[in-house]
N, C-alpha and C positions, 0 to 999 in steps of 0.2 A: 940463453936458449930457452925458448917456453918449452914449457912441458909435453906431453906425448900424448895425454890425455885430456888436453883442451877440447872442447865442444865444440864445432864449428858446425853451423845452421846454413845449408844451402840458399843460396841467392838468388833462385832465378826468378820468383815471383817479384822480385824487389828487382831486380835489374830490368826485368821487361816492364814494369812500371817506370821504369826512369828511363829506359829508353823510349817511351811516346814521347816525352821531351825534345820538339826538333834540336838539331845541331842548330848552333847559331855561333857567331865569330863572338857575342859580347860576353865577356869575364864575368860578371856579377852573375849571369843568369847559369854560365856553367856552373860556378859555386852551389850555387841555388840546387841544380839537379846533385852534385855529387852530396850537399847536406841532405838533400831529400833521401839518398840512398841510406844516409848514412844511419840520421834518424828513424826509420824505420826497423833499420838492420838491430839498432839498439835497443829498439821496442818490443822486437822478437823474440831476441835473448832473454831480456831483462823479466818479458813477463808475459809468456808462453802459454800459462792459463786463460788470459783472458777471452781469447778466441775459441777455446774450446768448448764445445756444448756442455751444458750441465744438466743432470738426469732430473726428469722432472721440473722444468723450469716453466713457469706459468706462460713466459712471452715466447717458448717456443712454438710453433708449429705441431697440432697431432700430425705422430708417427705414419706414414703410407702403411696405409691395409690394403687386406683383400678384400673384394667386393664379390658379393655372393655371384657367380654365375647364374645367367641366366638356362635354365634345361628344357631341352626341348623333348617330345616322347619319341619323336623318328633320330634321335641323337641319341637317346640313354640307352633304347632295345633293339632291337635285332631289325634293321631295314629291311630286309628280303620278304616280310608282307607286304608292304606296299604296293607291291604289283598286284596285288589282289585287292585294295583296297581303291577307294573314288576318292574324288579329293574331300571330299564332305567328309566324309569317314575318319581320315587322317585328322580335319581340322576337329573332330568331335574326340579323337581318342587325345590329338594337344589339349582342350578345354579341359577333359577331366584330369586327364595330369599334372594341369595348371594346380586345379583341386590339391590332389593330392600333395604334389610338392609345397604349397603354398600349407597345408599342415606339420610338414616336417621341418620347413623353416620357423612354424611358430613357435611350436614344440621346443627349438632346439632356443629360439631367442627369450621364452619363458624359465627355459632350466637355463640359463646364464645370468638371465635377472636375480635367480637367488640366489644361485653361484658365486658370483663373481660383484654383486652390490649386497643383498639382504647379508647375509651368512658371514662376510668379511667383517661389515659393519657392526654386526650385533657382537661380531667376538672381541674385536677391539673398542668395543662401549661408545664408539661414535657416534653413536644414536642405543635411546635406549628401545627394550624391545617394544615397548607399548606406539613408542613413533612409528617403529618400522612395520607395526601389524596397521598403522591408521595409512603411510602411506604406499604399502605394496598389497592392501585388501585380501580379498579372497582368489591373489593370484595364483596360491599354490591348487586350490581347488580345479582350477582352467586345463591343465597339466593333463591328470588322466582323462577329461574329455572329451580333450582332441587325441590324445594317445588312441581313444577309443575308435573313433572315427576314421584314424590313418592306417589304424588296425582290420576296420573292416572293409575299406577298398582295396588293402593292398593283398586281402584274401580273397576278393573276387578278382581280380589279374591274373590274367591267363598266362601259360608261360612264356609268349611270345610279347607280352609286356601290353596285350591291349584289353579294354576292359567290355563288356556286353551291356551290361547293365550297373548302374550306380541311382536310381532313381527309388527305388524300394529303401534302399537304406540310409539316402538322404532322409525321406518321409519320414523313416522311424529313429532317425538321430538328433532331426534340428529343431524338436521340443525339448531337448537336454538344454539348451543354450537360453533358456528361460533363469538359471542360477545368473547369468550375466548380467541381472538386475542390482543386482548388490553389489556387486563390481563397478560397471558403470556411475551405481550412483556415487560411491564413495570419491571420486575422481576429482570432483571438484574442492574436495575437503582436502584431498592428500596434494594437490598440486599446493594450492596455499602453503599448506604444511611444510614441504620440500623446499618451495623458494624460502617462505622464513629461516630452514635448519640452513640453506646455505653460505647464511648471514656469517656461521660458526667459521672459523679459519679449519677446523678440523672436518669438517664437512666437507668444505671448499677443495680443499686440498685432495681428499681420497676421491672426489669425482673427477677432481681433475687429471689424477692420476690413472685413473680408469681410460675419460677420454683421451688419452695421448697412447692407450694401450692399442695393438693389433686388434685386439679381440672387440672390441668396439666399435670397430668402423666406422670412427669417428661420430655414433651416435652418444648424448645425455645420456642421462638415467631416464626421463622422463620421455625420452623417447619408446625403450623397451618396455615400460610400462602404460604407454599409451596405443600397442603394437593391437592389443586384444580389442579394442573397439574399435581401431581400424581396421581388423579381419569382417568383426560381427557386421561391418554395412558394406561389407564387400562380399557377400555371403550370394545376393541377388545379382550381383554382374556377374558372378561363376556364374550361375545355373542358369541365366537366360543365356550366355553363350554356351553352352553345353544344349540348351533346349534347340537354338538356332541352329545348329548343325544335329540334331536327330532328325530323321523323318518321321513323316506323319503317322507311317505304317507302325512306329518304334513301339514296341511296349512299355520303352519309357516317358512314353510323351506325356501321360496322362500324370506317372509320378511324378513327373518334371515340374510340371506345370502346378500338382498340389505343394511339393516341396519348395516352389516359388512363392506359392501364396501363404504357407507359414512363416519362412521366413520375414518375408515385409509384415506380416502380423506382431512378431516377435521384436524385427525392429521399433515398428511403430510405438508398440508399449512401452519398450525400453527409453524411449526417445523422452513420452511424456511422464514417466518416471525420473527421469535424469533432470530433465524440465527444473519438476516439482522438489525435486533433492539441489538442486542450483540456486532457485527462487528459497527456501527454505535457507541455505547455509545464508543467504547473506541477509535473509530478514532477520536475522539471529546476530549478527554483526553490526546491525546499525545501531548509534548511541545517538538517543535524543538529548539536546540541551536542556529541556523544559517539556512538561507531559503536552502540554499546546499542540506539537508538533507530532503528534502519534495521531495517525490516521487511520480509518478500520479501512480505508482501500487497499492498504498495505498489509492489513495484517488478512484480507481474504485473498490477499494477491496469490495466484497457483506458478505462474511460466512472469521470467524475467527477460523480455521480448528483445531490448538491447541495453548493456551495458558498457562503460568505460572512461576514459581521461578526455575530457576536454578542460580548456582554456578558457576564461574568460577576458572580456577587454584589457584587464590589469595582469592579464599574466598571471593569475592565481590558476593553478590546477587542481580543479574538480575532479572527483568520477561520480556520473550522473547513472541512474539507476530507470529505465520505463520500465515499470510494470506494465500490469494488461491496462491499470485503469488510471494511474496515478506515472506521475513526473517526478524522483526526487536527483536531492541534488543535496552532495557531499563532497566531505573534502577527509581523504585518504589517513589513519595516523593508527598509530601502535600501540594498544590497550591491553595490560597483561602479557604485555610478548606476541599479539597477538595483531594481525593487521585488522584493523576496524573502518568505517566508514559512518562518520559523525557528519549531524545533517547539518547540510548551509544554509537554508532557508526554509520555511515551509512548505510540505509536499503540493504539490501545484496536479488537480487534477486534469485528468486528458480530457475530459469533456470541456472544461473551460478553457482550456490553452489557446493559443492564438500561436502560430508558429509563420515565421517571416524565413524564406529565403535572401541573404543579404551577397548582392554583388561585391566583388573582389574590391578595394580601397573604400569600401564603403563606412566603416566601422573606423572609427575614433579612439585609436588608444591610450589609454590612460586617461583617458578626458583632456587629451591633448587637441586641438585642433591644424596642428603640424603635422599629426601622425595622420590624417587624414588624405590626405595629399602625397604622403610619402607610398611609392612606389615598391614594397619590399614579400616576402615571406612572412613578415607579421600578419597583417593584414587579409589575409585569405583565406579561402574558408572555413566564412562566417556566417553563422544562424541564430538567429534568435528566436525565444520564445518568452509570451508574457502572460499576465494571469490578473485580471482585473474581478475582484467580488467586492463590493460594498463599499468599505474603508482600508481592505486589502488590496494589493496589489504589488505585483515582480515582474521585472524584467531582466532577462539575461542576455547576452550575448557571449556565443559560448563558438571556441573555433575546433574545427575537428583540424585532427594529424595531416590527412592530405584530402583531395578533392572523394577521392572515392567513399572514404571514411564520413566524409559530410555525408553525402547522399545516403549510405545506409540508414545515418539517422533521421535524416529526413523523410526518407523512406517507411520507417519503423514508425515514428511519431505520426504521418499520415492515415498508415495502416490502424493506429491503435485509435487516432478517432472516427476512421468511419467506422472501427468494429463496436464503439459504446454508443457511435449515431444509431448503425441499426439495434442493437442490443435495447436503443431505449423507445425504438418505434415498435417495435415487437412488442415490447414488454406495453406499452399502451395499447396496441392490439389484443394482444392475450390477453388484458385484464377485462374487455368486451365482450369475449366469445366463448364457448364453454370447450370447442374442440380446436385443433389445428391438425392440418395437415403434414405427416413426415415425409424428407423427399423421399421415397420408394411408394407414395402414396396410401399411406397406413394412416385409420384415425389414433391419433393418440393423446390420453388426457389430455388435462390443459397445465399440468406439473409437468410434465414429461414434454417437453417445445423441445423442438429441433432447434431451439438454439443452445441447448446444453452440448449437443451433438454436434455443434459449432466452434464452440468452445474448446472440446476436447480433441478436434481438429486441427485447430489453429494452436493448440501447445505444441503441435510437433515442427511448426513453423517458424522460418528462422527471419533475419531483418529482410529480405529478400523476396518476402513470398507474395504473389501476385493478388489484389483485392478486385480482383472482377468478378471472380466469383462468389466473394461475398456479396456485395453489390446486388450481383442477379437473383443470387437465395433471399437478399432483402426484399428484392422488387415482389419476386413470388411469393413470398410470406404476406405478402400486404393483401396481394390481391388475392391469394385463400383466407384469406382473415377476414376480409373484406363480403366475398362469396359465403363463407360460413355464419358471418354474423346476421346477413339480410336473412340465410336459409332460418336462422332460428327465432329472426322477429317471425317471418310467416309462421314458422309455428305455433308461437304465443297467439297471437293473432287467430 
């Protein structure tokens, strides 16, 4: 008689799998389905564990979160104004609500970033505190700013939940956002920083544990800490939709429109500060073989116009660096703990470059001449670039990731020689004439050329940015240069 306290495991998931088995009259195959039962059934018993999830398991799936709702302002406050309201009105009182919630969401994703990553890390030594101040910056600073800012629209809210005015105290808030300088630039230091720490298995592991948490939303670390400079250029899409729906009559039109043009002010400097703090970190990272290969184009280089991995014919992966005025090219490795970028050839500058777009099968792998022929994903977008001076000379053929990825570069390296074409017709201009012309039509020295003011322009410029209007500031520079030189032989004369 068995015992009364035998375990017996329900069968019906195992029997509705053995019954998709059709009936059939042949013996061996009915065998076949009752061992299927059988061995399964024995599987289940025998080892129970194994099907059930394990807390924290890297291959599992993040946990379902919630996802922040989206709030509307005729949803959160009292509808019964609306009848009194046009529709313009309503869409102006959602824009600045946009505003404002869009500060209380930050607020709340900044005080979790130290929460719930800084503050855990630093007490279980997973990082020491000198990491944690190089890769979370002066984000604790960010905090009362906007605190400040959510604090002074939501005392101008009437009780009926709509607002009159917000343009007065836009004006006199969005020069605080000048501290975002030091933040921003830190950014490309701490990202490096972060991907190296989570080399550590103990790193590893407490982000991953994070990510798989509710409270994350399936966001990185690197997400919540990258939330602040995606507000600060979203700063101008609030307020021209908030300008668009005021009318013209509005007394906020005027602060609208100044708190518009600070903003893109503030952005713009930050932008070629971030530039200049980007270009900086990784001219500090390159390891020369031999002093040969140090260049002074690099060492005046300000903005790092496009970087990254490409391939060349042999399947060796580079990451290639355009500066404004020079080509280098590296091959990625770990110095000190630390990722570095050690040069592969001599810097090639952009003036002398020769850059070839190369058709898809056109490139030769490995110095194969089979591969040439062969029809595949190797072979595709391919560009080369070469550099012929004297008894020097390089040629690369370098493949980007996919088609789009090509074109940026091709894009970039196009941009960067017509900017040192005109940069070097100016500069033979200028050293002719004693003044030039600014565009706004100002004389100004001959030190002071609107091509400095070019220059400073074009940092804020990404692989994307259109050269026609360099182009046209070229043409016009020649011909005021042109205009000023004859005006000052008649004078001598």
């Amino acid at each position: 008689q068995e015992p009364s306290n035998k375990r017996v495991k329900p069968l019906s998931r195992v029997t509705s799998l053995a019954s998709l088995i059709p009936p059939v009259r042949a013996t061996p195959l009915k065998r076949f389905s009752q061992t299927l039962q059988r061995s399964i059934s024995f599987r289940s018993d025998s080892r129970p564990d194994l099907f059930s999830p394990r807390p924290w398991s890297r291959n599992m799936p993040p946990a379902s979160t919630k996802r922040r709702d989206s709030k509307l302002w005729s949803e959160t406050f009292d509808v019964c104004v609306n009848h009194m309201l046009t529709s313009k009105e309503i869409k102006r009182q959602e824009a600045i609500f946009e505003l404002s919630q869009g500060e209380e969401d930050l607020i709340e994703d900044l005080k979790l970033a130290k929460k719930a990553y800084h503050d855990p890390m630093l007490k279980l030594s997973i990082m020491t505190e000198q990491e944690l101040n190089q890769i979370f910056g002066t984000l604790d600073s960010l905090i009362p700013l906007h605190e400040d800012l959510l604090r002074r629209l939501q005392e101008v809210r009437k009780p009926d939940g709509s607002t009159e005015h917000v343009g007065h105290i836009l004006v006199g808030w969005l020069p605080c956002l000048n501290s975002y300088d030091s933040y921003c630039s830190n950014q490309v230091a701490a990202k490096a920083l972060l991907d190296h720490k989570k080399q550590d298995h103990r790193v590893q592991d407490f982000l991953q544990r994070c990510l798989e948490s509710p409270f994350s939303r399936k966001l990185d670390l690197w997400n919540f800490l990258d939330i602040p400079r995606s507000r600060l250029v979203k700063y101008p899409l609030l307020l021209r939709e908030i300008l668009r729906h005021t009318p013209n009559d509005h007394p906020d039109q005027q602060h609208l429109e100044e708190a518009i043009n600070i903003i893109q002010g503030i952005v713009a400097e930050i932008n070629i500060k971030t530039g200049e703090s980007e270009c900086q970190y990784y001219k500090e990272r390159l390891i020369y073989l031999e002093e040969g290969q140090r260049d002074s184009l690099i060492d005046n280089s300000r903005v790092v116009c496009c970087h990254g991995e490409l391939k060349n014919n042999r399947g060796v992966k580079l990451h290639v660096f355009l500066f404004e005025e020079v080509l280098v090219i590296t091959r990625a490795i770990t110095h000190n703990e630390q990722l570095c970028y050690q040069l592969y050839r001599q810097p090639i500058p952009v003036r002398e470059l020769v850059l070839e777009d190369l058709q898809d099968g056109e490139v030769r792998l490995g110095g194969s001449i089979r591969g040439a022929f062969s029809n595949n994903e190797r072979i595709k977008n391919f560009f080369r670039v070469s550099f012929k001076n004297g008894s020097q000379s390089q040629t690369h053929s370098l493949q980007a990731n996919d088609s789009f990825n090509k074109q940026q570069w091709l894009n970039c390296i196009r941009q960067a020689k017509e900017k040192v074409t005109c940069a070097g017709k100016a500069g033979v201009l200028n050293s002719e004439a004693h003044f030039l012309l600014s565009p706004n039509g100002s004389r100004v020295p001959q030190g002071e050329t609107t091509l400095e003011q070019m220059d400073q322009s074009d940092c804020e410029s990404d692989c994307s940015m259109d050269t026609s209007e360099i182009s046209v500031d070229c043409e016009r520079m020649e011909q005021t240069n042109s205009c000023e030189n004859e005006k000052q032989i008649e004078t001598n004369v």
